[in-house]
N, C-alpha and C positions, 0 to 999 in steps of 0.2 A: 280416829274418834268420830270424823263424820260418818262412815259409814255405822258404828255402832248405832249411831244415834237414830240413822235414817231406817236403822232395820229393829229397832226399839219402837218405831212408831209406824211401821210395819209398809216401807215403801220399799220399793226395788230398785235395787243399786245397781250399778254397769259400770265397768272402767275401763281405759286402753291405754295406751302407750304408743309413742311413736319411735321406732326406734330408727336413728339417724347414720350406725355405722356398723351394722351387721357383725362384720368378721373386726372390729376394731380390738388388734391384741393377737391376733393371730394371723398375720401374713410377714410378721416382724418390721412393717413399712413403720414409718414415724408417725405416732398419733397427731391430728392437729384440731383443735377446738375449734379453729376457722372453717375447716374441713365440716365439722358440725354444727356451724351454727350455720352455713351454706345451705346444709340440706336438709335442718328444718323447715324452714318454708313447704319445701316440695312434699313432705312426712305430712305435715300441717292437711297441705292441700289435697294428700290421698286420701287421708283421714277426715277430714269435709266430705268426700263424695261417698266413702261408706255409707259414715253415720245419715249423708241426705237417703241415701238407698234403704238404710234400714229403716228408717222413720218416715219413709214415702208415703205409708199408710200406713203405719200408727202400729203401736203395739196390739197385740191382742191382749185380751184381758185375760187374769187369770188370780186366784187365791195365792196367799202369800202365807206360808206354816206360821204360824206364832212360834 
């Protein structure tokens, strides 16, 4: 619903995800939630240094379709 809203009023939306266990479900190893909430942080902290990289100097501007 937020994005609805946000692009009703005609802003530009972005979204990511961090994803914290790649192959989880597929090596047959035992899943552990420990396991990910471990490596979120370090997800967290990759995804810090993008978003500083992408927004270093700003978006460019540009028209948004109605």
């Amino acid at each position: 619903p937020e994005v609805i809203l946000a692009r009703f009023l005609g802003l530009r939306v972005a979204a990511c995800s961090v994803i914290t266990n790649l192959a989880a479900g597929m090596t047959g190893a035992e899943l552990s939630h420990q396991e990910t909430k471990d490596m979120a942080p370090v997800g967290g902290a990759r995804l810090a240094t993008i978003l500083q990289r992408v927004f270093q100097d700003g978006l460019p501007e540009r028209k948004v379709p109605a």
